[in-house]
C-alpha positions in Angstrom: 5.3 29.9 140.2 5.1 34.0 140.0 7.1 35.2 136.9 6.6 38.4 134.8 7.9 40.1 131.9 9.0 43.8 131.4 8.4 45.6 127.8 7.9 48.6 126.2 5.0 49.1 123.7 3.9 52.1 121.6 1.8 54.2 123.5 0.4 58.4 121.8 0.0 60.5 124.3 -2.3 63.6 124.7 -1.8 66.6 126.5 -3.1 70.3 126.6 0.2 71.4 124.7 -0.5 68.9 121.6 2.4 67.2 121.8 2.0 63.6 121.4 4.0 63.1 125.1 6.1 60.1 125.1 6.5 57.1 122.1 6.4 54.2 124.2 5.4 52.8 127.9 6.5 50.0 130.0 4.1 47.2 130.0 4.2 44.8 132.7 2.9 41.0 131.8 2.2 38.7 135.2 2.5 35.4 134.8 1.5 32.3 137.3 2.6 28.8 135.9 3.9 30.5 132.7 0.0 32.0 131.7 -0.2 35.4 131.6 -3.1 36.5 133.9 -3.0 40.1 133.8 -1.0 42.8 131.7 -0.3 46.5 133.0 0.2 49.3 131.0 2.7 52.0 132.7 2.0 55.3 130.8 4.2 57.5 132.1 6.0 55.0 134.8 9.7 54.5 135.3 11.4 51.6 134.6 11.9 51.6 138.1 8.3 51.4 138.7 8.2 48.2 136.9 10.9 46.5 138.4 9.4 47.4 141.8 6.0 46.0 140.3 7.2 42.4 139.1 9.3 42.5 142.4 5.9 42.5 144.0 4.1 40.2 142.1 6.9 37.4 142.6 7.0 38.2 146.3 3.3 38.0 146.6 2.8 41.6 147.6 0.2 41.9 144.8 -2.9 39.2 144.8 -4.8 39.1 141.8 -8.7 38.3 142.1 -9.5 35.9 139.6 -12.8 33.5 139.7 
């Protein structure tokens, strides 16, 4: 079974300006059988974007290639 986790993590940015951009990120954990087998890190992303993406991996829009 396809499960996954949303969190946020620290994350420094870097820009031209200096400014250290934004303090944390969404990280996206995918989990088959309750293993994690891959994490994404969302610099920059909406929480949006990682609802859409665990929407995907649970309805088997994304396939992961493992050996």
């Amino acid at each position: 079974m396809k499960t996954a986790n949303i969190r946020r993590a620290p994350y420094v940015g870097d820009n031209d300006s200096g400014s250290g951009g934004p303090d944390s990120m969404f990280v996206v954990d995918l989990m088959e059988n309750g293993s994690v087998v891959e994490t994404r890190n969302l610099p920059g992303k909406s929480r949006s974007y990682a609802v859409s993406l665990v929407e995907n991996w649970e309805q088997g829009i994304i396939q992961l290639l493992i050996d």
